[in-house]
C-alpha positions as CSV (number, residue, x, y, z in Angstrom):
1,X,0.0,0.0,0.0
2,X,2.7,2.5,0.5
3,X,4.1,1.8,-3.1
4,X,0.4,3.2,-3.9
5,X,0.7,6.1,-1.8
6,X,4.5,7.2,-3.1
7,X,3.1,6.7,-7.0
8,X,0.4,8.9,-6.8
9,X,2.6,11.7,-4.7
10,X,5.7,11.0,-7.4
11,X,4.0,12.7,-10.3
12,X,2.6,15.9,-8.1
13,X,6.3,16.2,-6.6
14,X,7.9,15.9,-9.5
15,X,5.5,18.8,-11.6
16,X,6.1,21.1,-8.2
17,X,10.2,20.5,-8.8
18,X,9.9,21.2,-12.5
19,X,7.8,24.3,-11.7
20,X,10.4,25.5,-8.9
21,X,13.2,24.7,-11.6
22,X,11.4,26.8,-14.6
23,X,10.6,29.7,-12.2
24,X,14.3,30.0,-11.9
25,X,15.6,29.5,-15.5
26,X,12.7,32.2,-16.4
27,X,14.5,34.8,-13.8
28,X,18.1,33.9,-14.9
29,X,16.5,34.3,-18.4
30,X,15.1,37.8,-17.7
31,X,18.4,38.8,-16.0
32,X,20.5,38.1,-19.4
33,X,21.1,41.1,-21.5
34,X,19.6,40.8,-25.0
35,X,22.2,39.8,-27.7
36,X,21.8,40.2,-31.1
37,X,24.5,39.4,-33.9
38,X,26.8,41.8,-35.7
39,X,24.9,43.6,-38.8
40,X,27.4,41.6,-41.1
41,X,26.3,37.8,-39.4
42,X,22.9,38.8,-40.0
43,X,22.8,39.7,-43.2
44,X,24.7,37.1,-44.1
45,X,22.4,34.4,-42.7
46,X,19.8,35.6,-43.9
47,X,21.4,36.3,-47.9
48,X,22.3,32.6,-47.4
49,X,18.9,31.4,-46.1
50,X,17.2,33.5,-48.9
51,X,19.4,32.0,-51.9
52,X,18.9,28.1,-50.6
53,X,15.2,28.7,-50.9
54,X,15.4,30.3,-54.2
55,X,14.4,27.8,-56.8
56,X,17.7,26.4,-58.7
57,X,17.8,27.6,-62.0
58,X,18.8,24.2,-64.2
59,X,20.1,24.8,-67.6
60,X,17.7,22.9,-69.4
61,X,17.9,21.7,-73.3
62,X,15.4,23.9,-75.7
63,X,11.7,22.6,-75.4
64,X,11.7,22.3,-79.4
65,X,14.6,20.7,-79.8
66,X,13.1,17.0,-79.8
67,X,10.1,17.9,-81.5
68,X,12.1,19.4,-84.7
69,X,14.3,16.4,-84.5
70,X,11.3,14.2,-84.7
71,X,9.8,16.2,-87.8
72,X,12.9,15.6,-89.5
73,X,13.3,12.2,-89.1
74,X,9.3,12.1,-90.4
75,X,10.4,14.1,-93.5
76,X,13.5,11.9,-94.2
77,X,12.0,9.2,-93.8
78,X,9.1,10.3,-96.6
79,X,12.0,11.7,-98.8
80,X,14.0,8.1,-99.0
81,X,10.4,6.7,-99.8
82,X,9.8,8.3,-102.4
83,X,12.8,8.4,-103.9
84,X,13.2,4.9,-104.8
85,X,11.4,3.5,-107.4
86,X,8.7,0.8,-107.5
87,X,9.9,-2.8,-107.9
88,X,10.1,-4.0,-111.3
89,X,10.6,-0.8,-113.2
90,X,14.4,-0.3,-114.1
């Protein structure tokens, strides 16, 4: 039964130490002066930051390119058709 009893204090102790503890970090916290980066850090984090969300620009080939290479394969084909003559007629 005392197993029982020390369980059901554990959690209520343990909240009222974690309570004590944050009460404390929140005063050292308050206490810190407020330090911000050198103009130069900043602006470079944030140029960097700014350029790796930037879409990469990829050199890609022209859009046309495999649709005028299928044309003339169409066409060239048609040309050596037509050029040879029908079988039988020399």
């Amino acid at each position: 039964m005392s197993d029982k009893i020390r369980k059901s204090e554990h959690p209520k102790d343990l909240d009222d130490g974690l309570d004590h503890e944050l009460a404390g970090i929140r005063e050292d916290w308050k206490r810190l002066d407020p330090v911000e980066p050198p103009e130069l850090v900043d602006r470079a984090v944030l140029n960097r930051a700014r350029r790796d969300l930037e879409p990469a620009r990829k050199t890609r080939p022209l859009r046309w390119l495999g649709g005028l290479a299928t044309a003339t394969v169409v066409v060239l084909a048609l040309t050596v058709m037509l050029d040879q003559s029908p079988p039988g007629v020399d």
